[in-house]
C-alpha positions as CSV (number, residue, x, y, z in Angstrom):
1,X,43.1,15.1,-26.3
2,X,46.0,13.0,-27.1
3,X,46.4,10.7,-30.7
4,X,46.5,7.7,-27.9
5,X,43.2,9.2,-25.7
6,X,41.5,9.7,-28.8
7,X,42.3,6.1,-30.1
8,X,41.8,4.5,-26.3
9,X,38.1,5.9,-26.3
10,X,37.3,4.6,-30.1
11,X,38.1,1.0,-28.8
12,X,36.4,1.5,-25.9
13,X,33.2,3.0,-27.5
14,X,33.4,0.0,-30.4
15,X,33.9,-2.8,-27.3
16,X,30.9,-1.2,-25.4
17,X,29.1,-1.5,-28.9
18,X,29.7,-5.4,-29.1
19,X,27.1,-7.6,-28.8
20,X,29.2,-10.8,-28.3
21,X,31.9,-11.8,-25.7
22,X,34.2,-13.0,-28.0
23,X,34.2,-10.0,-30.2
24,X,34.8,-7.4,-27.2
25,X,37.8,-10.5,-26.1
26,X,39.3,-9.7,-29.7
27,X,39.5,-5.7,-29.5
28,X,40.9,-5.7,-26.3
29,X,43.9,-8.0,-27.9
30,X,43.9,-5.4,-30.5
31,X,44.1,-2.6,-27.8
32,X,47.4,-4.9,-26.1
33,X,49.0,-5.5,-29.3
34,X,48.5,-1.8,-30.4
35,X,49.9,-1.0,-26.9
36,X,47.5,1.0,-26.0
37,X,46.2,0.7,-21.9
38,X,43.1,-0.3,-20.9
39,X,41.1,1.9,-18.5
40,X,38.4,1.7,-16.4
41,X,35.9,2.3,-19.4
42,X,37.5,-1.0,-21.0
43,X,37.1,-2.9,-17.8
44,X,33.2,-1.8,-17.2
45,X,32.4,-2.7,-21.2
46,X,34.4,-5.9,-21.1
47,X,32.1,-7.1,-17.8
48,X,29.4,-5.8,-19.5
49,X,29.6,-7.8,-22.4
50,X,30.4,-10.9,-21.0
51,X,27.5,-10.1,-18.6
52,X,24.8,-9.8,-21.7
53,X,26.6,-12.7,-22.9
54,X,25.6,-14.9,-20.1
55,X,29.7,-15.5,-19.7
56,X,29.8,-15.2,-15.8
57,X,33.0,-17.0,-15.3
58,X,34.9,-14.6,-18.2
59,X,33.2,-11.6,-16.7
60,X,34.8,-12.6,-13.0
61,X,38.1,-13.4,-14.8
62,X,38.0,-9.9,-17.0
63,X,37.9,-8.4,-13.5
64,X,40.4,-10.2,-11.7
65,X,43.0,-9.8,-14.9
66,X,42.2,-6.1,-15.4
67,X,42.4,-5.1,-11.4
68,X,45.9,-6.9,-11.7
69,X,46.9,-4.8,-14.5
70,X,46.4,-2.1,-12.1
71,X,43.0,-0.7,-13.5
72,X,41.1,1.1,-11.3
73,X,37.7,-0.5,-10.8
74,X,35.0,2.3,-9.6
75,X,31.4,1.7,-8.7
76,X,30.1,0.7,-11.9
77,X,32.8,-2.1,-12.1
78,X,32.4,-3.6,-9.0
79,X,28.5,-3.5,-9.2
80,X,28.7,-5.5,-13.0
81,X,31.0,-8.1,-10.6
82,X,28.8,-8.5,-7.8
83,X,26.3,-8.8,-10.4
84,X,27.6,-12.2,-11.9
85,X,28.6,-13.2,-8.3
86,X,24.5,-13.3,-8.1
87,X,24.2,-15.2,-11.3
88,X,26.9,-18.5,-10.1
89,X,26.0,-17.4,-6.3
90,X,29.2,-17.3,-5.5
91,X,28.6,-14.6,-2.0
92,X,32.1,-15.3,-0.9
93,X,33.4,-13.9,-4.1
94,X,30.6,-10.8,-3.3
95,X,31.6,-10.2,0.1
96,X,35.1,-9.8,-1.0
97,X,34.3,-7.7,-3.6
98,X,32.3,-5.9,-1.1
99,X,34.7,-5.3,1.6
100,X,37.5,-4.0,-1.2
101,X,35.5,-1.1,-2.0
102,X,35.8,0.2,1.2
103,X,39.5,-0.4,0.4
104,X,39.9,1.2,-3.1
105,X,37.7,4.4,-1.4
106,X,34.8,3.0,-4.0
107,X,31.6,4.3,-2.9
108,X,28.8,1.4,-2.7
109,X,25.0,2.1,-3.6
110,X,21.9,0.1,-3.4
111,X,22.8,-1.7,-6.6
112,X,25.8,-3.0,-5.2
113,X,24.0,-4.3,-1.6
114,X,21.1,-5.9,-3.5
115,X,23.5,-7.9,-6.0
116,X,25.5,-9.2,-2.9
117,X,21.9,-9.8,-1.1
118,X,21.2,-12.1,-3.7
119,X,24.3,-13.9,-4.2
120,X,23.0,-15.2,-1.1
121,X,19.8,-15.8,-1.8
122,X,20.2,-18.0,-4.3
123,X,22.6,-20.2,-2.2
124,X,20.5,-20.0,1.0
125,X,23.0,-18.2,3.2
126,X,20.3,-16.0,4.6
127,X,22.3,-15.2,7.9
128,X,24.8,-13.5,5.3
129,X,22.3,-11.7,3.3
130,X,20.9,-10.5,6.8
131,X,24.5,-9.4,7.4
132,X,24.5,-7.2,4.1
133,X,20.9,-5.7,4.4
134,X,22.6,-4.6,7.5
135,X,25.7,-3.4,6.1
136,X,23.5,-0.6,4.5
137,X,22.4,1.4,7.1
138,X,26.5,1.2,8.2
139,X,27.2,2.5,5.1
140,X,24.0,5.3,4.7
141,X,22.8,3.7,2.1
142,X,18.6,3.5,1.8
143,X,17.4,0.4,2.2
144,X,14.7,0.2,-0.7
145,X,11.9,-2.4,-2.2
146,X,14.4,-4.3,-4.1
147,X,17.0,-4.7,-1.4
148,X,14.0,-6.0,1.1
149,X,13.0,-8.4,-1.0
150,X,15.7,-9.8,-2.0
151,X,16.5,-10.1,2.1
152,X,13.4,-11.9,2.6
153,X,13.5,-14.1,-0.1
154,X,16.5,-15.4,1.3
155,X,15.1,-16.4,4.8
156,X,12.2,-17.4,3.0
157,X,14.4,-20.1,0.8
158,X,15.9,-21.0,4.0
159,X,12.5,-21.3,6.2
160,X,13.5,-18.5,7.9
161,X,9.5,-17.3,8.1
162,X,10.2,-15.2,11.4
163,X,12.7,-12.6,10.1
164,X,10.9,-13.1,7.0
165,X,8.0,-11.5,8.4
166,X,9.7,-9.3,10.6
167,X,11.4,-7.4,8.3
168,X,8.2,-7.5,5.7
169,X,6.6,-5.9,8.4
170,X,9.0,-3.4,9.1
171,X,8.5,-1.7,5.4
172,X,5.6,0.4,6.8
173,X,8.2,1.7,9.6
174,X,11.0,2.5,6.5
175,X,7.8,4.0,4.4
176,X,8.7,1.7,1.6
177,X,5.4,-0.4,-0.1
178,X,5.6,-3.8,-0.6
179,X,5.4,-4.9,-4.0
180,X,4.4,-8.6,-5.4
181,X,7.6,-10.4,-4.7
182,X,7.9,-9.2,-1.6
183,X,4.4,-10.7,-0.3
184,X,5.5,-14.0,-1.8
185,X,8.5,-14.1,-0.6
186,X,6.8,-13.4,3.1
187,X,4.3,-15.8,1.9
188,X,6.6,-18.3,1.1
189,X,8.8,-18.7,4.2
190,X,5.6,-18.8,6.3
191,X,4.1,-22.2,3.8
192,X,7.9,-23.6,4.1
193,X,7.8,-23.5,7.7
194,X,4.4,-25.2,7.7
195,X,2.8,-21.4,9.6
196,X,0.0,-21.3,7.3
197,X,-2.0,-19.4,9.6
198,X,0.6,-16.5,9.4
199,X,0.3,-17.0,5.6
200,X,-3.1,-16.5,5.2
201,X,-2.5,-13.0,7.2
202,X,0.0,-12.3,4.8
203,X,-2.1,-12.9,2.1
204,X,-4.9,-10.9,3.6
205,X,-2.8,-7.9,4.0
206,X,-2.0,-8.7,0.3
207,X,-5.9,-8.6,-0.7
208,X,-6.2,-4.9,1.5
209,X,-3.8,-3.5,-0.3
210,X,-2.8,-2.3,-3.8
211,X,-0.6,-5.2,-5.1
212,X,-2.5,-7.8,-7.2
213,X,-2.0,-11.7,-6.4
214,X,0.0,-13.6,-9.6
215,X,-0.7,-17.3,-10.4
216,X,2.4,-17.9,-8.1
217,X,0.9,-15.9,-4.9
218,X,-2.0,-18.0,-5.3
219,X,0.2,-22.0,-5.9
220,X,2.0,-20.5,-2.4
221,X,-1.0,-19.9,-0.4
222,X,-2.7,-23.0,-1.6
223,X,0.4,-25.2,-0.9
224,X,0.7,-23.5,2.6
225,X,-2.9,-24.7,3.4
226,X,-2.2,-28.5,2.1
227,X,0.3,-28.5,4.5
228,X,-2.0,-27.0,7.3
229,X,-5.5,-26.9,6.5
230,X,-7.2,-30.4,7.2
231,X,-10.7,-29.5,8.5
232,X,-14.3,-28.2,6.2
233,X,-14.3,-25.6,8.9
234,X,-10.5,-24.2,8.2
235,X,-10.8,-24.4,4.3
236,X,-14.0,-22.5,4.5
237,X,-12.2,-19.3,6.1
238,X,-9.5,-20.1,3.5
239,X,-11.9,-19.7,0.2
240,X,-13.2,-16.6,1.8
241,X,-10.3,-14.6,1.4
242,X,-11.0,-15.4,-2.4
């Protein structure tokens, strides 16, 4: 190992050990002004670190500046991106990120579809998370709990309560178990689409199976019978699933 390796990977092991932004902004100056390059090590500690920080505008500029400088990003890099791409939901900025790393010949992994799911689920573009759940399978990549959720959440933000359902109920097809989130989520688009009916079953199936109910689980099904429950007759098949 070279005198410049060996001093390349002691910056990059004292930047991955900062626990502020700004200090990890100041070595990497160092790192310039020593002329030493920056490598695809710097790059994933400098997202890093702004990530932690909460810095999601300097991570996405850390990228951009170090990609220019003709660092190689790999999987790890991109994913951090994506990552903060969730945080501002900015799924533009994840679907180009996305499509690059067929580009650069960077392999994407569930981590990198479920960040890009929900940049979109925090902006309501659930046609475009729908498009990335696809994406998966394309790309051989297992859809698992995480990634389902997060694609029903977004057609549950959006109302979308029928492909919310349908692909809640395809997780018994894909032999993956549906955890809390992913009943609320079900729940929820069915009590924003006023189908409180359908969010009762939900909530049944919820009851038969392993997953407890949270405070939350229990505010959506109520609020989905406000909406729909008017008669003594209805509420009293309601309370019986308590």
């Amino acid at each position: 190992q070279s005198e410049v390796e060996s001093a390349t990977s002691t910056f990059n092991a004292a930047v991955s050990a900062c626990t502020r932004w700004d200090q990890a902004l100041h070595l990497l100056g160092t790192m310039v002004w020593s002329k030493l390059e920056a490598n695809t090590i710097t790059l994933n500690a400098m997202i890093s670190s702004c990530e932690e920080s909460g810095q999601w505008e300097h991570s996405l500029l850390m990228f951009a500046a170090m990609t220019h400088s003709l660092v190689e990003p790999d999987t790890i890099s991109l994913n951090a991106a994506i990552g903060v791409c969730k945080e501002v939901g900015a799924w533009e900025i994840s679907a180009q990120l996305l499509c690059s790393m067929a580009q650069r010949k960077v392999e994407a992994n569930a981590i990198t579809f479920i960040a890009a799911i929900g940049a979109c689920e925090t902006r309501d573009e659930w046609d475009k998370a729908l498009s990335f759940f696809s994406m998966m399978a394309q790309n051989t990549v297992e859809a698992d709990i995480a990634a389902l959720s997060a694609t029903i959440g977004a057609c549950a933000n959006n109302s979308e309560w029928e492909r919310a359902s349908l692909l809640f109920y395809t997780m018994a097809g894909r032999a993956v178990e549906a955890n809390e989130i992913a009943f609320n989520s079900a729940i929820s688009a069915c009590e924003r689409a006023g189908e409180w009916e359908k969010a009762l079953r939900s909530f049944a199936a919820m009851a038969h199976s392993d997953v407890e109910p949270s405070a939350i689980t229990f505010n959506v099904v109520i609020a989905a019978c406000q909406r729909g429950v008017k008669s003594k007759r209805k509420w009293e098949q309601f309370l019986q699933l308590f």
